[in-house]
ZADOBA-602989 format. One record per residue (C-alpha): residue number from 1; residue in three letters; y, x, z. Coordinates in nm, 3 decimals. Each point is the difference from the previous one (the first is absolute). Layout:
N
num	residuo	v	u	w
NUM	ALA	Y	X	Z
...
This chain:
334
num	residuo	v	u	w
1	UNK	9.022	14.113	15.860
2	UNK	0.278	0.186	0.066
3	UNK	-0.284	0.142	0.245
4	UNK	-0.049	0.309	-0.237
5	UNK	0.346	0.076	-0.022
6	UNK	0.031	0.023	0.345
7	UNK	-0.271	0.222	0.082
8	UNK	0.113	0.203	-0.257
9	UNK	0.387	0.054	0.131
10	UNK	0.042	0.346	0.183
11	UNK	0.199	0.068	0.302
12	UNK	0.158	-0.300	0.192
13	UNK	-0.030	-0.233	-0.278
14	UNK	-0.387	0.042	0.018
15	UNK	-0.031	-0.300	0.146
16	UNK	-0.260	-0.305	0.061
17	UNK	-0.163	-0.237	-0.217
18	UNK	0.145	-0.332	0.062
19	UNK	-0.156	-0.123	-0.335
20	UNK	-0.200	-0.123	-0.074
21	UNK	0.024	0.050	-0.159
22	UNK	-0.154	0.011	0.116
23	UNK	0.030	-0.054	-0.161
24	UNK	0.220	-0.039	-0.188
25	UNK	0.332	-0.065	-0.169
26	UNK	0.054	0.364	-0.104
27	UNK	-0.346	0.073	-0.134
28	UNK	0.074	-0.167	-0.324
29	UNK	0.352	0.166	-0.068
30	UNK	-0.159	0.369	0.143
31	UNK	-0.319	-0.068	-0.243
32	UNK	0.280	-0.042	-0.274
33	UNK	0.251	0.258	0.084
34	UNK	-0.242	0.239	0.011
35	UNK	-0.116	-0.024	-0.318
36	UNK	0.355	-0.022	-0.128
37	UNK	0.093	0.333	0.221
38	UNK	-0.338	0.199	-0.146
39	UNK	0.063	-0.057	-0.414
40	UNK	0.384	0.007	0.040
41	UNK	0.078	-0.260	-0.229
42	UNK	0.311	-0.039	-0.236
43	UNK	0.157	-0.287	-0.013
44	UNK	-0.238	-0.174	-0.261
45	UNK	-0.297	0.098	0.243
46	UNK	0.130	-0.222	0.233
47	UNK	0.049	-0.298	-0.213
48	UNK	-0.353	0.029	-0.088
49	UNK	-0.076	0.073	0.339
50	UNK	0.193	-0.335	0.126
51	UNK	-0.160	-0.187	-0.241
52	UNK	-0.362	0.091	0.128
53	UNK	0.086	-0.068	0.365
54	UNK	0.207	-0.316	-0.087
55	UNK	-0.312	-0.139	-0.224
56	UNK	-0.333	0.098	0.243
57	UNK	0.281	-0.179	0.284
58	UNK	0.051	-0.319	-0.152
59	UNK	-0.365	0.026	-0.192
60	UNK	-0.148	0.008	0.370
61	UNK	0.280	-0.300	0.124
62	UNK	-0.100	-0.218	-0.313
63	UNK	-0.389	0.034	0.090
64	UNK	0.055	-0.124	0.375
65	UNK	0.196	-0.266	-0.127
66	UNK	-0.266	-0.084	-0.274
67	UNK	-0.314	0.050	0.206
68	UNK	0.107	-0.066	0.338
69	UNK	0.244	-0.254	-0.078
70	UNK	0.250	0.206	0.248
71	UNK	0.322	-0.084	-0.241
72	UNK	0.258	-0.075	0.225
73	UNK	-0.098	0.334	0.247
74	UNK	0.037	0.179	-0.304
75	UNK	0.340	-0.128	-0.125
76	UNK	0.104	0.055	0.430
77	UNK	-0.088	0.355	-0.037
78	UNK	0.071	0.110	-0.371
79	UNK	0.348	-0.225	0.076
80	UNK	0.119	0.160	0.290
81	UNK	-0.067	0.364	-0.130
82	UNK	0.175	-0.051	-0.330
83	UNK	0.260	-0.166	0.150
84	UNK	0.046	0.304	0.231
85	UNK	0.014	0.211	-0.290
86	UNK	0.221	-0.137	-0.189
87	UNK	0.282	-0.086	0.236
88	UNK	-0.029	0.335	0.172
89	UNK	-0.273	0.221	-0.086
90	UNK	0.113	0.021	-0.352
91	UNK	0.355	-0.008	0.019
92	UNK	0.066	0.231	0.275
93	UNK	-0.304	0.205	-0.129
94	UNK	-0.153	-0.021	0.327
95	UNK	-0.264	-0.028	0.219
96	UNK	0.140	-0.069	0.334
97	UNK	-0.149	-0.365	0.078
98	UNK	-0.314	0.074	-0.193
99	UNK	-0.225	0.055	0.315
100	UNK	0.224	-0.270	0.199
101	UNK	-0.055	-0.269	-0.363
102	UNK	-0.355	0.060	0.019
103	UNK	-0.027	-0.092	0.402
104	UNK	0.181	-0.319	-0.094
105	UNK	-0.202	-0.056	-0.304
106	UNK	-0.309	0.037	0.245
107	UNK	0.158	-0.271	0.255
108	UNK	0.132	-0.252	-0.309
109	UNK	-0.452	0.006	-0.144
110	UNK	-0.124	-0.072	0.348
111	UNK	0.338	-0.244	0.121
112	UNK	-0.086	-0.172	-0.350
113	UNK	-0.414	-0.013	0.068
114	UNK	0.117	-0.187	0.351
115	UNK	0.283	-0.257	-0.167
116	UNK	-0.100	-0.038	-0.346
117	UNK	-0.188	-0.296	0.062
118	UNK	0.015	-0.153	0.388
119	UNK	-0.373	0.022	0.157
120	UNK	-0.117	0.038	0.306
121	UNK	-0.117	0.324	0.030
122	UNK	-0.307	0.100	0.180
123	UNK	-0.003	0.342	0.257
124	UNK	-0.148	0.218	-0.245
125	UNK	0.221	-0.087	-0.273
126	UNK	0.344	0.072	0.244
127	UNK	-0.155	0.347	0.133
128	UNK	-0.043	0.120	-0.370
129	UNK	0.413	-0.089	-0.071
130	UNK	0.116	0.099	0.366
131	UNK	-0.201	0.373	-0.029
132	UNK	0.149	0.054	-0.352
133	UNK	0.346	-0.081	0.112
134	UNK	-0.068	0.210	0.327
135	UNK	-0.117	0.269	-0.258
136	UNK	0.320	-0.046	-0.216
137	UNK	0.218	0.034	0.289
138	UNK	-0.123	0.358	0.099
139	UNK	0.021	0.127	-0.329
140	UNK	0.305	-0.153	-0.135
141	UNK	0.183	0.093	0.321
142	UNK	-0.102	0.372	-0.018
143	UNK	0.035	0.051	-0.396
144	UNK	0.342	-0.150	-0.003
145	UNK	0.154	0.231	0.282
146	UNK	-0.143	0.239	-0.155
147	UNK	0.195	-0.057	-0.343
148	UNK	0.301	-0.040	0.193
149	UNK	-0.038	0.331	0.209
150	UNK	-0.113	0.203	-0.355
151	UNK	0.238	-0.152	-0.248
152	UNK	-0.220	-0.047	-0.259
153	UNK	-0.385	0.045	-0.104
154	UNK	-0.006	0.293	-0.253
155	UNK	-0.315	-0.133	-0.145
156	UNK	0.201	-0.212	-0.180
157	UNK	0.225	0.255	-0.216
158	UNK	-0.219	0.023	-0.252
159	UNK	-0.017	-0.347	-0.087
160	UNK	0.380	-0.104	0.028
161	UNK	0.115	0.145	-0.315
162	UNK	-0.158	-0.274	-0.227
163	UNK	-0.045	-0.428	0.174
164	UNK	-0.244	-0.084	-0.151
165	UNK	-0.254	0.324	0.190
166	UNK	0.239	-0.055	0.275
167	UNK	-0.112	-0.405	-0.010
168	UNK	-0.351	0.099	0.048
169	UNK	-0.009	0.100	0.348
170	UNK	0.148	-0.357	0.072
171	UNK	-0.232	-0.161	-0.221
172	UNK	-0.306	0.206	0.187
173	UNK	0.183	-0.092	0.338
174	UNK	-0.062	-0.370	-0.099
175	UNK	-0.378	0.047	-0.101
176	UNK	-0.081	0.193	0.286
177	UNK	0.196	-0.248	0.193
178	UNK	-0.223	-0.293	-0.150
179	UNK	-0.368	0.216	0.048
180	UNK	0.071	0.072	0.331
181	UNK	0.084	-0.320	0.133
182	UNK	-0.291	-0.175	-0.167
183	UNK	-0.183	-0.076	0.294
184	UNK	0.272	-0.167	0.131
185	UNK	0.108	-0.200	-0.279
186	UNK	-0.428	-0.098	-0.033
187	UNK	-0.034	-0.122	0.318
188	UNK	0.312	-0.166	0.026
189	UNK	0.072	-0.172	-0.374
190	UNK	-0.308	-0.260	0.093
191	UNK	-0.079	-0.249	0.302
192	UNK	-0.286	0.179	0.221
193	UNK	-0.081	-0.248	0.270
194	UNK	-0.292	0.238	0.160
195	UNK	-0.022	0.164	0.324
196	UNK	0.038	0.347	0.118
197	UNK	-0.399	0.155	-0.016
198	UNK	-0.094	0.363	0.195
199	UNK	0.090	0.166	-0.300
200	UNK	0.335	-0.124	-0.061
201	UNK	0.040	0.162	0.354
202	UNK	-0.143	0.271	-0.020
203	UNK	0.197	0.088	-0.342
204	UNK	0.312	-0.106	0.216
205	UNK	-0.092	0.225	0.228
206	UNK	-0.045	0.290	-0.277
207	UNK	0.324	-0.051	-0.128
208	UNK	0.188	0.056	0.324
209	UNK	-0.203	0.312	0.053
210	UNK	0.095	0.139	-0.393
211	UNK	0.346	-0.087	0.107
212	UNK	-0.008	0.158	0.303
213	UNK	-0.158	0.331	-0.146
214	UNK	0.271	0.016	-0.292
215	UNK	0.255	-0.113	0.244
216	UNK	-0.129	0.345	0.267
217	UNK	-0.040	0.239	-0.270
218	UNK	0.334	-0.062	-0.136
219	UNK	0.176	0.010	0.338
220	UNK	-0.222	0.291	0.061
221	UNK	0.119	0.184	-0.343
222	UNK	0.340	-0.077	0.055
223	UNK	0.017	0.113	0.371
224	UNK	-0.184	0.344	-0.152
225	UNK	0.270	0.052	-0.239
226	UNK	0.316	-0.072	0.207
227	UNK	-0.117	0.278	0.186
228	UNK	0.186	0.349	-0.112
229	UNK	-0.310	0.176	0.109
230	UNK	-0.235	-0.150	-0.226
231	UNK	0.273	0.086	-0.311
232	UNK	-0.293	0.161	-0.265
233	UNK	-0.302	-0.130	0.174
234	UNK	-0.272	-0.299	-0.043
235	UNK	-0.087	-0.238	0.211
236	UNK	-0.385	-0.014	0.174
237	UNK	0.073	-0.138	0.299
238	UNK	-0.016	-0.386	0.100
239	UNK	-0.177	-0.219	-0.275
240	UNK	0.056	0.290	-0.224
241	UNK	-0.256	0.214	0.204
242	UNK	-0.284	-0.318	-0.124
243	UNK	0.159	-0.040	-0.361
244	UNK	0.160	0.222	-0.236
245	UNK	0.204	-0.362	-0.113
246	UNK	-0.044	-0.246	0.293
247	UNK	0.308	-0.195	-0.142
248	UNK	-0.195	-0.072	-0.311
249	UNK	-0.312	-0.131	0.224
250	UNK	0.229	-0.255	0.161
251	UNK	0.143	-0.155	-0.344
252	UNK	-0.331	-0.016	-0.186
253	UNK	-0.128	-0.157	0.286
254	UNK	0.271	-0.224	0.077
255	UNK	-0.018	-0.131	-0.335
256	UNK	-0.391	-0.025	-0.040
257	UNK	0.021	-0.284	0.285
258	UNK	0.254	-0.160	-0.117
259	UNK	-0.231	-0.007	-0.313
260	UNK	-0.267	-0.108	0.216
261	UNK	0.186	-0.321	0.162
262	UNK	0.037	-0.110	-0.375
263	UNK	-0.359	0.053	-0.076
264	UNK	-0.097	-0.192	0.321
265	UNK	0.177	-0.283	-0.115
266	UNK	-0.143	0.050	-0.383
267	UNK	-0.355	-0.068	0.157
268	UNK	0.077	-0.283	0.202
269	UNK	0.210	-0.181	-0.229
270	UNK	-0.218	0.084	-0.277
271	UNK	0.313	0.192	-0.229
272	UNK	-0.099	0.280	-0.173
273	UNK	0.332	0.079	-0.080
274	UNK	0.081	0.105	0.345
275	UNK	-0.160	0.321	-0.090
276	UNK	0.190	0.119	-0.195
277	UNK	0.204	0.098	0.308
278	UNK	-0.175	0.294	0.018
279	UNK	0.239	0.178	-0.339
280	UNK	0.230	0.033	0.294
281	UNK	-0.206	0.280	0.224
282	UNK	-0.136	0.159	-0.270
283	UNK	0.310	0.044	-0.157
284	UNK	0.139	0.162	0.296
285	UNK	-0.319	0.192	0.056
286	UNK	0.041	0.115	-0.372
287	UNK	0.346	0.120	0.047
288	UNK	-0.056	0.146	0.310
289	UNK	-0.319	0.184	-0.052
290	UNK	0.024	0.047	-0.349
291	UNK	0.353	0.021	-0.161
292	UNK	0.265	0.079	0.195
293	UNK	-0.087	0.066	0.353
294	UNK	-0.315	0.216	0.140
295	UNK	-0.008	0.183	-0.367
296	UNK	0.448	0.135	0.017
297	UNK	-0.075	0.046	0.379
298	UNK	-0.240	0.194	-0.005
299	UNK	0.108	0.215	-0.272
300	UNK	0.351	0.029	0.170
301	UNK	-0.202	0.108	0.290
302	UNK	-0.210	0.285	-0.153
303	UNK	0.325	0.114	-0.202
304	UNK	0.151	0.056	0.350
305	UNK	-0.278	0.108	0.216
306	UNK	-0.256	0.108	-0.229
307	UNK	-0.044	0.350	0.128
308	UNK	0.019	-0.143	0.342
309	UNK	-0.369	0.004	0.174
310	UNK	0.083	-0.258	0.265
311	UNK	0.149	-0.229	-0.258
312	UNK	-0.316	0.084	-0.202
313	UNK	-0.235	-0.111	0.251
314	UNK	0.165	-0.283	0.140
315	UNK	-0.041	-0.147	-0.419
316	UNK	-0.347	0.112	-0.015
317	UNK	-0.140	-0.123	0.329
318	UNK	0.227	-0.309	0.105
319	UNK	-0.059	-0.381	-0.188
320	UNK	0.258	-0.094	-0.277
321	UNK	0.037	-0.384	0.097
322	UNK	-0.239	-0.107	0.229
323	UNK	0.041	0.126	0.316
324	UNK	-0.320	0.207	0.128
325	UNK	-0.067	0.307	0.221
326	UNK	0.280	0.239	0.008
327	UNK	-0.078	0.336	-0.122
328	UNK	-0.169	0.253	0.239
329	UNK	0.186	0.309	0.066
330	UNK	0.086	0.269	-0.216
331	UNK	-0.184	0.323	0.078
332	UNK	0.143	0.338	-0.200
333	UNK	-0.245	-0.027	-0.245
334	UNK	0.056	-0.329	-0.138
């Protein structure tokens, strides 16, 4: 998350990805500001407001700790998070180390999936931790620089004024934290003494290539936007020519084979439970698809080039997420 905002920011600031968020972080407090920003609460709006996001947060924390017996991830991530809040967040009434808390709060799940309990750890159970730090790094590297070149993230005026809606971004932070990282904690909270098989390869293999896509279409945005000649104008060339959100492609994907490591290992061990990894793509593929990404993208994009033909044909004849063939050619009559 964090992805929509991002594609949404004009000029210079319209900038790459780097979620995934994708996947990410900043889906959850976008998915609340924007409600927030939309009724324009009073001041008792956002107490009720708080409440709701504080209650579905730890509601979802106290299931994975009930049904997935995933306590001590959840009292990592929900710690962390509140602790950020209320030594800074809340004091200074700021959100300056919100993107950097929930990087750290990403490296703290997976650190405490690897040391929690010594085991030797088998390859596929190390790949799934080393690409979701590798992931982590990107993002939390690029969102961080980013709050210290802006200032501050105006999405999050309209939740200061009262903690407790203010606490619910940092109490999302922690659940999306703890869903996305489920296929890392899953594979690595047991002993899995089985072998790599073609398919753990070959989902290896698909990983590195969703990273690589998001990775490219990011650089490929940003590079776009630096440019002063592109100031006003949308992006179609690169993996943007195959995909109308390429960057999206990558996460999903990226997180669907992590999913599928922990399913590999649910067969051959014979643990069900190891399943359940996959809440953690479709999660992303709900914000992403559903919430707060394609859906405010796309309507930021027809708001700005609605009456635009080119831009109109590029959405009408160019794939969403899955890369595909690139629209042909606009002739004068399309």
């Amino acid at each position: 998350a964090q992805a929509a905002r991002n594609e949404l920011l004009p000029g210079a600031h319209h900038t790459t990805v780097h979620q995934s968020h994708r996947s990410c972080t900043l889906q959850l407090a976008a998915m609340v500001q924007e409600g927030s920003e939309r009724a324009k609460p009073d001041v008792a709006m956002l107490y009720v407001r708080g409440a709701a996001s504080n209650l579905i947060g730890f509601s979802i924390l106290g299931c994975l700790t009930y049904f997935l017996g995933l306590g001590q991830y959840v009292l990592v991530a929900g710690g962390l998070q509140l602790a950020v809040f209320a030594l800074h967040g809340l004091p200074q009434r700021s959100e300056k180390f919100f993107d950097l808390s929930g990087s750290f709060t990403h490296l703290a799940v997976v650190a405490t999936s690897l040391m929690a309990v010594t085991r030797a750890r088998t390859p596929r159970q190390l790949f799934a931790a080393i690409g979701s730090i590798v992931w982590m790094t990107r993002l939390g590297t690029f969102l961080y620089s980013r709050i210290l070149r802006d200032g501050k993230d105006g999405r999050f005026d309209a939740l200061k004024p009262v903690w407790l809606s203010f606490m619910g971004a940092w109490t999302l932070q922690a659940v999306w934290v703890t869903l996305i990282q489920l296929p890392v904690i899953l594979l690595n909270d047991r002993d899995d003494a089985t072998g790599l098989t073609a398919v753990d390869l070959a989902l290896m293999a698909l990983w590195l290539l969703g990273f690589l896509v998001e990775a490219a279409a990011d650089s490929q945005k940003m590079a776009f936007r630096d440019d002063p000649t592109n100031k006003n104008k949308f992006i179609t060339t690169g993996l943007w020519r195959y995909s109308r959100h390429p960057n999206y492609f990558g996460e999903i994907l990226m997180w669907s084979c992590m999913a599928g490591l922990s399913s590999v290992s649910a067969v051959r061990l014979g643990v069900p439970a190891l399943h359940c990894a996959w809440l953690s793509p479709a999660f992303t593929a709900l914000l992403l698809l559903r919430v707060t990404g394609v859906p405010m993208v796309e309507k930021a994009g027809l708001q700005r080039w609605g009456d635009d033909p080119a831009y109109l044909h590029y959405v009408r004849n160019t794939s969403c997420v899955v890369p595909w063939f690139p629209a042909a050619d606009r002739d004068d009559t399309d």
